[in-house]
Structures are given as structure tokens and as C-alpha cells.
C-alpha positions as CSV (number, residue, x, y, z in Angstrom):
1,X,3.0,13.6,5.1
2,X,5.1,12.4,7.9
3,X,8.7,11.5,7.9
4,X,8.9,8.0,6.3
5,X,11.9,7.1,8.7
6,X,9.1,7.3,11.6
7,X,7.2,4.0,9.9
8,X,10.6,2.3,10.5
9,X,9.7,0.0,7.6
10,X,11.5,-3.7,7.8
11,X,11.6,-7.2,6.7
12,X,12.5,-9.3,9.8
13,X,13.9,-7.0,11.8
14,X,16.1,-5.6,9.8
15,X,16.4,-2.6,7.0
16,X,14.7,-3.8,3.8
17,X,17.4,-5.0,1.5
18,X,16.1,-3.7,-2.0
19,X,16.9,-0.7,-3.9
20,X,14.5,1.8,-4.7
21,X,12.7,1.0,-8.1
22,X,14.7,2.8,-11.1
23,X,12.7,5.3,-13.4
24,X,12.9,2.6,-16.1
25,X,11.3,-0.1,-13.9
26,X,8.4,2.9,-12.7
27,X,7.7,3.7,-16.5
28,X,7.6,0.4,-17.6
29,X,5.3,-0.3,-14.6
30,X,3.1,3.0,-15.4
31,X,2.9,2.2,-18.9
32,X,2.0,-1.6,-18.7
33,X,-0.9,-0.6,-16.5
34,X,-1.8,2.8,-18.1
35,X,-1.3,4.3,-14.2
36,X,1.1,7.1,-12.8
37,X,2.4,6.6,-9.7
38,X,1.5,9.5,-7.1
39,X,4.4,11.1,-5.7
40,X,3.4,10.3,-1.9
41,X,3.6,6.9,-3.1
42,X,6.8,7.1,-5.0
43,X,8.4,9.0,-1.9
44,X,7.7,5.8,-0.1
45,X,9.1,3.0,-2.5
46,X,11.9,5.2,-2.7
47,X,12.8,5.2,1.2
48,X,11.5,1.3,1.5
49,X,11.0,-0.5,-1.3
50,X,8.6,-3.0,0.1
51,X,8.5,-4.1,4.1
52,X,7.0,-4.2,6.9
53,X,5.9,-0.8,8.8
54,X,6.6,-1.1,12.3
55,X,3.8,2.0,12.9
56,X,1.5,0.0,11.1
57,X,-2.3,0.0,12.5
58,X,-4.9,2.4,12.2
59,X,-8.8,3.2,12.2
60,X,-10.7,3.5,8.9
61,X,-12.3,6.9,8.3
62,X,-15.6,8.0,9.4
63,X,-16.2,4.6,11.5
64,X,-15.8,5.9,15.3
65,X,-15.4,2.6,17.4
66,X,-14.1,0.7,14.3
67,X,-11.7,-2.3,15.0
68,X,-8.1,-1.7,13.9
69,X,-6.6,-2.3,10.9
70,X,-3.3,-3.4,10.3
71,X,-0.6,-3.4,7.3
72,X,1.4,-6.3,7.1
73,X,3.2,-5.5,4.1
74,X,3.6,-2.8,1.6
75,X,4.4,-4.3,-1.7
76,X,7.9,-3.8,-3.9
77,X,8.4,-2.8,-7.2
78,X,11.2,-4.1,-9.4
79,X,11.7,-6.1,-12.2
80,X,10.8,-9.2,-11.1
81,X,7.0,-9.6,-11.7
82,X,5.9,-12.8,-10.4
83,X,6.4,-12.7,-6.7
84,X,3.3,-12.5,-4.9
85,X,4.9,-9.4,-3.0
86,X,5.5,-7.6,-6.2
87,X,3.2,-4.5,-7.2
88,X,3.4,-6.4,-10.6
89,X,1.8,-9.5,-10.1
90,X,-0.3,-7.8,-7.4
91,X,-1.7,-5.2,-9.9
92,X,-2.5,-7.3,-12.7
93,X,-4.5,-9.6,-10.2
94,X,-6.3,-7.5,-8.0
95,X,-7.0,-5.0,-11.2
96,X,-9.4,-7.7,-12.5
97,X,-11.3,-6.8,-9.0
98,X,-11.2,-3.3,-8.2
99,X,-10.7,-1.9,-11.4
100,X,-8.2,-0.6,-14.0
101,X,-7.8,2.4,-11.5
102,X,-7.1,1.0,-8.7
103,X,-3.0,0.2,-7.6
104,X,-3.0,-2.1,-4.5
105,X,-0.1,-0.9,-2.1
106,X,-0.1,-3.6,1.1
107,X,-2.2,-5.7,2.5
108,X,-3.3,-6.8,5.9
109,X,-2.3,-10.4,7.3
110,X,-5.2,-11.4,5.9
111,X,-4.9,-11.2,2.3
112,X,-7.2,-7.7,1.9
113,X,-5.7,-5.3,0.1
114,X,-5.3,-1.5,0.4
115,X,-5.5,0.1,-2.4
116,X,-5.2,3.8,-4.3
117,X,-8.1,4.6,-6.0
118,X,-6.2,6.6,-8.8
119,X,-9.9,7.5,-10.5
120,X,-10.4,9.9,-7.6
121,X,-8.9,13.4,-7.6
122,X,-7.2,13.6,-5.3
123,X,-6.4,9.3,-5.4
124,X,-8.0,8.2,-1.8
125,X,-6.9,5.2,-0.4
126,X,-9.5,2.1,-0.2
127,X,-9.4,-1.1,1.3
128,X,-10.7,-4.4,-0.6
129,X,-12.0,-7.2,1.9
130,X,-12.1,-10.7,0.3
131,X,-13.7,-12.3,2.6
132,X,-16.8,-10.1,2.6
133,X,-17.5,-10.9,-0.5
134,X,-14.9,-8.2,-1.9
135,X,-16.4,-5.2,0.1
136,X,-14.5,-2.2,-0.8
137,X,-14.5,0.6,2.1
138,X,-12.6,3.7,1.9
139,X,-9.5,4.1,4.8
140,X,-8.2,7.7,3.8
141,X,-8.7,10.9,1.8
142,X,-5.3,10.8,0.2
143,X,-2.2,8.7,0.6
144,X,-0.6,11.1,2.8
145,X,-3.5,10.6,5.4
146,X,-2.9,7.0,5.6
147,X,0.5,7.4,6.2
148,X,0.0,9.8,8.9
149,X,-2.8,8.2,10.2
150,X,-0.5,4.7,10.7
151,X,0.3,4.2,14.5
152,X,1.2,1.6,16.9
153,X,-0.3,-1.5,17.5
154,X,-1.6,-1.3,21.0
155,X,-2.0,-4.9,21.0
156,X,2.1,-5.6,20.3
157,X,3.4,-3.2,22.9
């Protein structure tokens, strides 16, 4: 997986102000969901607890000539667990979706999530598009791709 720094992950500009989720706060999160964090995912929460990746757009897999997809915002994990930001309140709503194996991650400007599929081995990464009548579509093999798959948008240079 690629450097984390290079996503340059932000909330307006500027470095994202929260700490890194303690191990208490992960447990109590795997536990309550009955879900273990991969460690790609946990390396990211630990450099950028939430925020917005500047290298943020990128093609789903196997769809040559695909529009681009973009990530506004990766969620946070803390001990607050209503904000709508929050992989707390996120999980327990989008669970009643996509399943008790799913962990929603970010999602687009549009309210679709992306999401790790944590019933695949290994977990790929899957995108959920409300407005399509909940389509699900798969983005990535592993959580490592996405990240290294994330680039530019050509559209905000």
C-alpha cells in the first residue's frame, strides 16, 4: 500500500485535528459490531482519523471507460457515536443495508458509501449506490488497491 502521507488527508485545508482511535475505542468498536478492523484500514485511521483525501478519485474495477469516482470523506472513529461522520453511527445504519459484514469507510458527495466487504477473504472493497436502488458494485480487490488506485481529480486541477 502506498504511503498514507501521499493522500494528504484534510478537513478544510488543514491537518485533521483528531487523534488516532485508542485500542479501547477499536475493541469496543470490533466487539459491538462483531467485526475486526483490517490492518490496512487501521494504518489509515491511525495516520488520519477521518478527512478528506486530497488524491481522492478513481475508476471502479473491471469497467474500462467508467466515470470517476470520488471520496469525499473517510469516516472517524472515536467515542462519540452519533455524528453522521462517525464509523459508529455509520455502521449501525448502513449494516441494516449491506449486511453484518460490511464496514462502510467514506463516502462520495453523494451520500454512497464505500465499503469493506469483511465476508470476503481477502475483505474487497465495494461501493453501495443509494440512488440506484442500493446497487452494490465492487471498486477494489483489497483495501490496499483502493488506496493505491486513489488519484487526482482531473477535473479540480
Amino acid at each position: 500500500m502506498r504511503n498514507l502521507s501521499e493522500l494528504n488527508i484534510n478537513e478544510g485545508g488543514r491537518p485533521v485535528p483528531r487523534p488516532a482511535p485508542n485500542q479501547p475505542v477499536v475493541a469496543a468498536f470490533e466487539s459491538h459490531f462483531g467485526l475486526k478492523l483490517p490492518s490496512a484500514y487501521s494504518a489509515l485511521l491511525q495516520h488520519a482519523n477521518g478527512g478528506h483525501p486530497e488524491l481522492d478519485s478513481f475508476k471502479p474495477i473491471g469497467t474500462p471507460g467508467a466515470a470517476t469516482w470520488s471520496v469525499n470523506r473517510f469516516y472517524h472513529l472515536d467515542d462519540e457515536r452519533t455524528s453522521p461522520s462517525n464509523l459508529w453511527s455509520t455502521t449501525e445504519n448502513w449494516q441494516r443495508i449491506l449486511g453484518k459484514s460490511a464496514l462502510p469507510f467514506a463516502s462520495d458527495a453523494g451520500g454512497n458509501q464505500f465499503f469493506l466487504d469483511l465476508g470476503a477473504n481477502p475483505p474487497t472493497v465495494k461501493g453501495c449506490l443509494h440512488d440506484e436502488r442500493f446497487r452494490v458494485v465492487d471498486l477494489a480487490p483489497s483495501f490496499e488497491a483502493f488506496i493505491d488506485n486513489l488519484e487526482i481529480d482531473p477535473d479540480m486541477i
